[in-house]
N, C-alpha and C positions, 0 to 999 in steps of 0.2 A: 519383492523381486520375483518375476514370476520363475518357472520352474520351465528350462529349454531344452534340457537332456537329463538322461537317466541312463545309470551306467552300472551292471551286474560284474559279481566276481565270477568265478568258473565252476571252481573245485566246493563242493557241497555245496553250489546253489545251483549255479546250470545247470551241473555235474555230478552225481550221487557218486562217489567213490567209497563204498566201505573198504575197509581192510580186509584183502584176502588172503593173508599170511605168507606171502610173498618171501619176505626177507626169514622169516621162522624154517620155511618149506627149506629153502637154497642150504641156511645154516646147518641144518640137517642132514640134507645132501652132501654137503661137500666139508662136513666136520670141523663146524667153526661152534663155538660157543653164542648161546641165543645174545641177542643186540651186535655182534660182534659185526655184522654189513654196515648198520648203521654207524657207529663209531668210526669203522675204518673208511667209510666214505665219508663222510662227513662234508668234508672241505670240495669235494668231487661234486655231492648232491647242491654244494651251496655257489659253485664257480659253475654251474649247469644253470643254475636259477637264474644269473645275473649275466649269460652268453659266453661266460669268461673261458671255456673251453668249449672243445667241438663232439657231437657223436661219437666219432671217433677215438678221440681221445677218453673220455669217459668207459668205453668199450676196453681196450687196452690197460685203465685203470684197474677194472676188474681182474684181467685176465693178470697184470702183475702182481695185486698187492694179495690176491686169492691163491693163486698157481693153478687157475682153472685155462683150459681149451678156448682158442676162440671163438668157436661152436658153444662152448657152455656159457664165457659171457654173454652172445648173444640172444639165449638162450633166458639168462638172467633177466639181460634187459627186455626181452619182449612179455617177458612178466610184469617187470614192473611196469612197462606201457599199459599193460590188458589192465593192470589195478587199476593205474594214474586215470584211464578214460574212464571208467566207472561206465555208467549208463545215465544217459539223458533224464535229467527232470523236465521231462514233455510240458506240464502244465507252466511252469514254469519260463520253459522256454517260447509257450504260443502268445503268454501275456505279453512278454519282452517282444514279439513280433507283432503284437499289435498295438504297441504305440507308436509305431510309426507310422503314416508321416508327420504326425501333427509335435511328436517329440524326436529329438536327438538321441541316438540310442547307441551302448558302447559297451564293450570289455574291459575291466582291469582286472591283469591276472597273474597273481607271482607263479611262472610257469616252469618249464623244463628247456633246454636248446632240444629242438626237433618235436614241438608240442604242435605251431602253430600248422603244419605237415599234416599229424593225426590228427588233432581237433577239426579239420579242415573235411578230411575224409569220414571220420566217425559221426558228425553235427552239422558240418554248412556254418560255422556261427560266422564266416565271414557273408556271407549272403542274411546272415539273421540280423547286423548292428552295422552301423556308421563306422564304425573304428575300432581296431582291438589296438591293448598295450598290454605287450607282452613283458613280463620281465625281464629274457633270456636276448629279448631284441633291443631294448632299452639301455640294459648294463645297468637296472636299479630296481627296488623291489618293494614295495607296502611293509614297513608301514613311512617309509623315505618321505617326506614331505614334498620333495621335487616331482614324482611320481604321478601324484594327484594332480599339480599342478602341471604337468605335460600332459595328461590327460585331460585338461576343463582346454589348456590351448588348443591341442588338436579338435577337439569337438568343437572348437570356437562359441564357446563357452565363460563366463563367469563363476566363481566356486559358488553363487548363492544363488545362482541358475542351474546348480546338476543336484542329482543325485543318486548316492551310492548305496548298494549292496554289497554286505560282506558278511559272512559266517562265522567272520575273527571280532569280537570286540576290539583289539588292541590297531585291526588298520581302521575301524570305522573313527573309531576317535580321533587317529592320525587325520581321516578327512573333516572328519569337525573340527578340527583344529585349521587347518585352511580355508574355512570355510562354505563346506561342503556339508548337504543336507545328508548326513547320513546315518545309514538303515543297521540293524545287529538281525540277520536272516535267520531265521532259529524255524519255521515250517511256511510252507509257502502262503497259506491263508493267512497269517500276520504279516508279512513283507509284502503280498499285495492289497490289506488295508490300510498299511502304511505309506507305501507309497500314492495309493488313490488321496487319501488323508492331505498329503503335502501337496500332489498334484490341484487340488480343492481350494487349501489353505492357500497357497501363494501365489495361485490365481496361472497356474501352469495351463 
């Protein structure tokens, strides 16, 4: 079956995002014990992944369960944005613009609500691919089986016509498991001999 689309994850592959100590810096600030952001957001950072709350209300989560200023949650949050975008994997992102036109080219991205906004303004990636799926837009996330599968429909696509990148082992299997040719991104000179590889092999 040949190979009709090819489809990147975001966050460490488009995306370089190290950790900029973000939640450490805040915890410091505002007298919370280390991990203590993470724990109490938790259920915030995961109903944000899947759209299940607004900006706004994540905003407000801060501000009650911390007892910070609404100035300082947002304040919080525009940190954690500046991490979340990382900086561009350029090389990365010219390959993925040059497969087009001759392939289908796309996003799957367990995101944040207010990502597709930034990404938009930081990257273009909607000018870069055929289709982004966002989690935060969807209401569902990698490694969901459903997920991959709205993803091969919208690209109108086959799962043994795409293929996926991903920096998680645990969603790439999720798409081998539907059927989907997919890649474990670990440095960009491996994930694009692998992909040229498959592109070759299945007559893409």
């Amino acid at each position: 079956m040949a190979i009709r689309a090819v489809v990147f994850d975001i966050g460490d592959v488009l995306e370089i995002a190290p950790d900029l100590g973000v939640s450490r810096r805040w915890e410091a600030r505002i007298g919370l014990a280390e991990g203590e952001i993470g724990r109490r957001l938790a259920d915030v950072w995961a109903a944000g992944a899947i759209g299940a709350v607004t900006e706004d209300e994540v905003h407000q989560a801060i501000s009650d369960r911390f007892g910070v200023s609404k100035e300082q949650a947002d304040a919080i949050m525009a940190d954690v944005w500046e991490q979340y975008l990382g900086t561009g994997n350029s090389e990365l992102i010219e390959y993925c613009r040059g497969l087009r036109p001759r392939y289908r080219t796309g996003i799957l991205s367990n995101s944040f609500v207010g990502a597709r906004e930034r990404e938009k303004a930081a990257y273009g990636f909607e000018d870069l691919v055929d289709d982004i799926v966002y989690s935060h837009e969807v209401g569902m996330s990698k490694p969901d089986p459903r997920i991959y599968e709205l993803t091969c429909a919208r690209l109108e696509v086959r799962p043994g016509e795409m293929i996926f990148l991903d920096d998680l082992e645990p969603n790439v299997a999720a798409a081998r498991a539907v059927g989907i040719h997919g890649i474990h991104h670990q440095d960009n000179a491996q994930s694009i001999a692998e992909i040229e590889e498959l592109l070759t092999s299945a007559g893409g």
